[in-house]
Every structure is written in structure tokens, then in C-alpha cells.
C-alpha positions in Angstrom: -2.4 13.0 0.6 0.2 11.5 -1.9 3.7 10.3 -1.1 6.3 10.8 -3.4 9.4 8.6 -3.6 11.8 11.2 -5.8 15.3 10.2 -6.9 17.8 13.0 -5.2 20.0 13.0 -8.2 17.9 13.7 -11.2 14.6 14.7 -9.0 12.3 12.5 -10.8 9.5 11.0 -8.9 10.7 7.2 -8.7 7.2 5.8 -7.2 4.0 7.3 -5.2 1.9 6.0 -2.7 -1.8 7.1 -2.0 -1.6 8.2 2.1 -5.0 9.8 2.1 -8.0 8.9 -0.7 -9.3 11.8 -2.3 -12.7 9.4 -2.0 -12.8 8.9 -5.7 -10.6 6.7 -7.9 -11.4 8.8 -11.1 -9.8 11.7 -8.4 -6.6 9.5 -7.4 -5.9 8.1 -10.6 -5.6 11.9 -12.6 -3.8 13.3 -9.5 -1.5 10.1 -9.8 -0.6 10.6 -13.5 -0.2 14.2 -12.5 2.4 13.8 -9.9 4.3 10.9 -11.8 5.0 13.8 -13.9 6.5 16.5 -11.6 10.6 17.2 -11.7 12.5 18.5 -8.2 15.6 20.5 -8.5 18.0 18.2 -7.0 20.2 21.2 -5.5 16.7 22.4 -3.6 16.5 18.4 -2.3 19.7 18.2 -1.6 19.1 20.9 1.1 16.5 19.5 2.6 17.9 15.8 3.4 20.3 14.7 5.7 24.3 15.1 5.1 25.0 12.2 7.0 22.8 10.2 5.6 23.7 8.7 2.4 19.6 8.1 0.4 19.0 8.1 -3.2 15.7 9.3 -2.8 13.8 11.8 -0.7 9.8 11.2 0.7 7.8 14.4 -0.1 4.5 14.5 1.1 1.7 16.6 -1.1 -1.9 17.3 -0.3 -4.3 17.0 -3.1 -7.4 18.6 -2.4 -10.3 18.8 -5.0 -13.0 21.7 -5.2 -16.0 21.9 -6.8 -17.1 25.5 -8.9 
């Protein structure tokens, strides 16, 4: 489980923090560089987040779950 810290504005992932290990750091590190790289719609944020409360960033939370074929 990764934590994203994404800037409401633009919707560029700001920072992200390992919740859950995916047990290997090979695993973490390429779902990490993966992630860095996502973009949010800010107007889809935006409808998620609190009116009254004035952030410049949203917490999205986003499983990462690895399968062997």
C-alpha cells in the first residue's frame, strides 16, 4: 500500500510514502518510480476534498499488488 501526497492544483504526486511493503525492495522501488510518475485531474480532486478546508495537497491511498505468471 502506497501513499501519495498529490498537489490539488496541478495533480502531480508531490511525495509517497511506503504504508504496506510489497516484501521486496526491487518490488517497492519500480512501483515507487511508477507512481512518482502518475498525473490526477485536479477538477476530479477537487471533488473529492473538503470545501472548507483550505489543502494544497490530497492523500490518495493505492494498493500495489504483484502476481506471479
Amino acid at each position: 500500500m502506497f501513499r501519495l501526497h498529490v498537489w490539488l492544483q496541478t495533480g502531480l504526486v508531490k511525495s509517497l510514502d511506503i504504508e504496506r511493503s510489497t516484501g521486496d525492495r526491487l518490488l517497492d522501488t519500480a512501483a515507487s518510480n511508477t507512481l512518482k510518475k502518475w498525473r490526477f485531474k485536479p477538477e476530479i480532486l477537487r471533488a473529492y476534498t473538503d470545501p472548507h478546508h483550505r489543502s494544497r495537497e490530497v492523500i490518495i491511498h493505492v494498493p500495489v499488488n504483484y502476481t506471479m505468471r
